[in-house]
N, C-alpha and C positions, 0 to 999 in steps of 0.2 A: 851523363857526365859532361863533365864542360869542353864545347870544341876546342879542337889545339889553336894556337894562334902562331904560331912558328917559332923557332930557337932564337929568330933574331928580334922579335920584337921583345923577348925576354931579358934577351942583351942589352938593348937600350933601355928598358925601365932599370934593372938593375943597376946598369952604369950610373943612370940618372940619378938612384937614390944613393950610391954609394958617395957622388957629390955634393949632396944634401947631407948625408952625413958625416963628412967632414966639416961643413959649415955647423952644423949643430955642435960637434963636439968642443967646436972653438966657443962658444956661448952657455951649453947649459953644462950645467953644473952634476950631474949626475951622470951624461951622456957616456956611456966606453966606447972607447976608440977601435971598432973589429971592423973586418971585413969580411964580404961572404966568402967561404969555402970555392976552390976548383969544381968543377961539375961533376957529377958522379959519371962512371963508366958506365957500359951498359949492363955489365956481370954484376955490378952494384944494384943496380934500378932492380933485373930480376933476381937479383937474392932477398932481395927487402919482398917482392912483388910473392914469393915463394913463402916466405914467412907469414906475410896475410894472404895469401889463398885466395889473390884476387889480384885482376892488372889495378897499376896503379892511375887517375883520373888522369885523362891526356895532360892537361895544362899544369898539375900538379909535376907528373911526368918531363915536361918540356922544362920544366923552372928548374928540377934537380939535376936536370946537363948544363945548367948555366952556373948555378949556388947549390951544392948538396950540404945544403944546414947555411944560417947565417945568428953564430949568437948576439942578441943585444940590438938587432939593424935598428931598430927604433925603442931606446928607450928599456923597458923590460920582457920586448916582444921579442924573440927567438922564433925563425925557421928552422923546422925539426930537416936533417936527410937523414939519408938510407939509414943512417947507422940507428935512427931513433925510431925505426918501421917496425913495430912486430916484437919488441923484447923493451926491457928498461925501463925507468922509472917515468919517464915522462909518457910512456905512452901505454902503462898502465894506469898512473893517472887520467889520461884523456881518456880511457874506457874508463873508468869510473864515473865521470863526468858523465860523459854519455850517457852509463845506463843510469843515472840521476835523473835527468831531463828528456832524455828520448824514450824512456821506459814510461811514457804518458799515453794511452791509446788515444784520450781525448785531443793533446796539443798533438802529437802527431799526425789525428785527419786534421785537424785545424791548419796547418803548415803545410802539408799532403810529404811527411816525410816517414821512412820505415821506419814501424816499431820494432827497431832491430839495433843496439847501438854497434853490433858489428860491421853494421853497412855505414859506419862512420870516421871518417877521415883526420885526425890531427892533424892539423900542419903547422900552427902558430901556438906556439905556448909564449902566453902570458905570468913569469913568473912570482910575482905578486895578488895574481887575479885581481884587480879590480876592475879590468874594465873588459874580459873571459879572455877565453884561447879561441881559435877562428879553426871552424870545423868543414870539411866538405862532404857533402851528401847529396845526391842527385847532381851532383855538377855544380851546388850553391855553395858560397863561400858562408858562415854564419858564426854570428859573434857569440859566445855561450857565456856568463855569467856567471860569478860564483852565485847569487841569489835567486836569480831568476832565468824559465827560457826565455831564449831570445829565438826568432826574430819578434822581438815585437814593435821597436820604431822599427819602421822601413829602414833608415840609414843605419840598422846594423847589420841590413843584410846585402848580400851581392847577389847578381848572377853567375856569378863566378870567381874562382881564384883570381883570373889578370884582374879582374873591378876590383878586388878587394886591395890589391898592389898598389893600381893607379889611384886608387884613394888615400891609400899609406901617403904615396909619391906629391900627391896633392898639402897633404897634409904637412907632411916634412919643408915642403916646398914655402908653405903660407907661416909654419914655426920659424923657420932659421928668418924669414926676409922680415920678420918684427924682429927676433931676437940680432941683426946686423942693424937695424935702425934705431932700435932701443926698445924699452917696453911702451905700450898704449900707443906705440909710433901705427894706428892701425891706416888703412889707404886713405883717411880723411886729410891727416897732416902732409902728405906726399913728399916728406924732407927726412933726415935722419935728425932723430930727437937725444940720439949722443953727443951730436958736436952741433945741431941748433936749438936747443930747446926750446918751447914758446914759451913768452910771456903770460905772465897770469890774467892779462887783457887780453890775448888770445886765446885763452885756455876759455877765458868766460864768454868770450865772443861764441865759439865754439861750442860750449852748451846751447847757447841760445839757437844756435843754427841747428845744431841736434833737435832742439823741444822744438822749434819750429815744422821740422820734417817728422816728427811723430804725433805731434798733435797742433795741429794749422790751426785751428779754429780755437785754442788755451791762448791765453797774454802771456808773454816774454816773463821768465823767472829772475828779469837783467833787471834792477835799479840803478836811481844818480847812485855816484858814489857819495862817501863823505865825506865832511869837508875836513880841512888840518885841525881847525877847532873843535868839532865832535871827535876828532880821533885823538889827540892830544888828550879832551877829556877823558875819555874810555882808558886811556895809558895812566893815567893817572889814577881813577878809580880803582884800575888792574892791581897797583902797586908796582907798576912796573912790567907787570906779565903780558902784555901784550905784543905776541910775537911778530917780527919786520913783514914775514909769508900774510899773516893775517892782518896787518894792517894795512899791506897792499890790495887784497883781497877787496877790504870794506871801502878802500879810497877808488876802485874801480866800479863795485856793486855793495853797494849797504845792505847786506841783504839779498838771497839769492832765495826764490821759492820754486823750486820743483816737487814735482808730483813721484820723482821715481825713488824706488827702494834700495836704502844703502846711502841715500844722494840726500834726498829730505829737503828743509828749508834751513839756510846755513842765516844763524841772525843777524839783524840789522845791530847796528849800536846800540841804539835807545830801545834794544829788545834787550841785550844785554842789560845795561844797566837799570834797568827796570827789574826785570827778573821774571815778573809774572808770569810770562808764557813757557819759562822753566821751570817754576814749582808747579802749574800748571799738569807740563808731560810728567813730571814725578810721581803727582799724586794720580793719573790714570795708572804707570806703571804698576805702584802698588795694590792698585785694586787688581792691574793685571795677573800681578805675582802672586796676590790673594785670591783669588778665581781659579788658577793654577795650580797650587795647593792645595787647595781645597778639593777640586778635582781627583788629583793623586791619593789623597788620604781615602776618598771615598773606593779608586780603583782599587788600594792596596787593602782594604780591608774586603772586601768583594770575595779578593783572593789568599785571603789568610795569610797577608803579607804584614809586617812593621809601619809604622805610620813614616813615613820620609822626610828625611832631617829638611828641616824649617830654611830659606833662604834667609839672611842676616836684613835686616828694614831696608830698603831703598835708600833712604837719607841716609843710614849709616855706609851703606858700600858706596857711593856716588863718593863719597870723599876718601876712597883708599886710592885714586891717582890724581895726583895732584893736578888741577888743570881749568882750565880759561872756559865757558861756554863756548859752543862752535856752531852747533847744527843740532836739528830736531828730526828724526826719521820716525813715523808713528809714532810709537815709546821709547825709542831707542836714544837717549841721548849722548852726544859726539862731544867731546871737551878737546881741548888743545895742550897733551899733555907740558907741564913747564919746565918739566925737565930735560924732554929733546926735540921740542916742536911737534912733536906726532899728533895727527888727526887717532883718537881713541873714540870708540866705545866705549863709557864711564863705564858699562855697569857688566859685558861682554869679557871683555879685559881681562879683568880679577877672576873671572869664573873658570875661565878654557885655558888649558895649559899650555905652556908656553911650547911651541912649537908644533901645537897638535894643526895649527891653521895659520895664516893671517890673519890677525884683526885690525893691520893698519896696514895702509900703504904708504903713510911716511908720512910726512909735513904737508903742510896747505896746497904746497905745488900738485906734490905727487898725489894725492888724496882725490886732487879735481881733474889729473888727469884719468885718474879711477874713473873718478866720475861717468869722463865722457863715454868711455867705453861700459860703464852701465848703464848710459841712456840709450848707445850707439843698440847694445844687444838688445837691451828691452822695447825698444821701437823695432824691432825686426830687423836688423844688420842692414840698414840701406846703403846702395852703392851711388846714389845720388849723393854725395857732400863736396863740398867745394875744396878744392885740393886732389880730391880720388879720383 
């Protein structure tokens, strides 16, 4: 079991996150506005401890004289108390889970945990599951998946109940101070990108400082810019459609080539109007989409399955949103929808249903402040950047 840690150091994380969320709740959008529970009594603790037929895990124990239950603390994560010990839907649920995942002899010596799911603890339900409920066993705090057991990154597990908190606490801590500076505002820009936003010359400066600290030894993805007369022309050949975000863009960098995913090489002018290197990504796409199907139809008949409705040509879906060339990512080509400025996926877009995901972060701004924060992740999160 996990050692105690004391009633007071319970106190101050808890205070601490009940701080953090309040600052959440003023920002997201989903967040409910609860607080934890009074502590349970001690006729509380052994009436639940009498229902399971076993003391309860010290630190488990120490937390429900502080919070006995806390719905929603973060998000769709619920602290179960006393009252959810031993009876009720949630914590017939969590044995079910249990004997799912712990009923493995094999992953069980693999983890060194009892093939027993009644030597197992609920304490966080995750009502959604998607990312499990946090179980304690041997004293381990452990994250359980609707898909798969867990522990299998290290960072889903603890040594304990407080680790698993002060992670919570960490985590709430590192949400709310982006979501009060704005979004992408991550420790590189060190200002609040609500009331200063940067410039699209420092947005691209910024990539460059990024690609620089992930790969030192690659050239700069940063060109001249172009001039009023390349860009005049390009507005002209547009018919107009060349948006103010994107014309600043190419009069800072004509042309931006990176290497990362999502990010791609955004065109130069005379890539635009040319065109070449867009019919180019088109026609791999289709042999991609043709190789893909193909595939499919071979897996579905395998299985005495129907052959799989055919994707519409590539030529013909690239022109169901209207839109500007933008950027080249592998296959994936990005247009500049002409309808609200949005950085699109031509071909992404049309496919996925509307609000199953993101497929845009907004306009030329927003799109490359995306960016940074996908160079920033896919270089390993460095905390070397200038501003951090």
């Amino acid at each position: 079991m996990g050692a105690a840690v004391g009633r007071e150091a319970w106190q101050e994380l808890i205070g601490r996150m009940v701080v953090q969320k309040r600052r959440l709740v003023e920002f997201r959008e989903y967040e409910s506005d609860t607080r934890p529970n009074p502590g349970a009594s001690e006729e509380q603790l052994r009436a639940a401890e009498q229902r399971l037929g076993r003391e309860l895990d010290p630190q488990y124990r120490e937390l429900l004289t502080v919070a006995d239950g806390w719905e929603y603390f973060d998000l769709s994560y619920s602290l179960l108390g006393t009252e959810d010990l031993g009876l009720g839907a949630r914590w017939a649920s969590g044995l079910m889970q249990a004997d799912i995942w712990f009923d493995d002899e094999e992953w069980a010596e693999e983890v060194g945990a009892p093939n027993d799911p009644e030597q197992y603890q609920l304490v966080v339900e995750n009502d959604i599951g998607y990312a499990g409920n946090i179980f304690l066993f041997a004293g381990r705090a452990t994250r359980l998946g609707t898909g798969a057991a867990v522990p299998l990154p290290p960072e889903m597990t603890y040594p304990d109940l407080y680790s698993f908190f002060s992670a919570e606490l960490d985590s709430m801590i590192a949400e709310a101070d982006q979501a009060t500076l704005g979004e992408y505002s991550e420790p590189w820009w060190g200002r609040n990108l609500r009331t200063h936003p940067p410039a699209l010359a420092e947005i691209v400066a910024k990539i460059d400082e990024l690609h620089a600290l992930g790969r030192p030894d690659s050239p700069s993805p940063v060109r001249p810019g172009a001039t009023d007369y390349e860009l005049a022309l390009l507005h002209r050949n547009l018919g107009g459609y060349l948006h103010p975000e994107h014309r600043e863009l190419l009069s800072v960098s004509n042309g931006l080539c990176t290497p990362y995913h999502g990010v791609g090489d955004i065109l130069s002018v005379e890539e635009i109007l040319d065109g070449t290197r867009w019919r180019d990504m088109l026609v791999r796409k289709q042999i991609e989409d043709d190789r893909c199907y193909h595939d499919q139809v071979l897996y579905r008949r395998d299985s005495d399955l129907p052959d799989p409705e055919p994707l519409a040509p590539v030529a013909e879906r690239i022109g169901f949103i209207p839109a500007v060339p933008f950027a080249i990512s592998g296959t994936d080509p990005q247009g500049i929808d002409t309808r609200d400025g949005h950085v699109r996926d031509l071909l992404m877009d049309v496919t996925v249903a509307r609000g199953a995901h993101r497929t845009s972060a907004g306009g030329v701004r927003a799109h490359l402040l995306h960016a940074c924060w996908r160079i920033w992740w896919e270089i390993g999160c460095p905390s070397r950047v200038a501003g951090g």
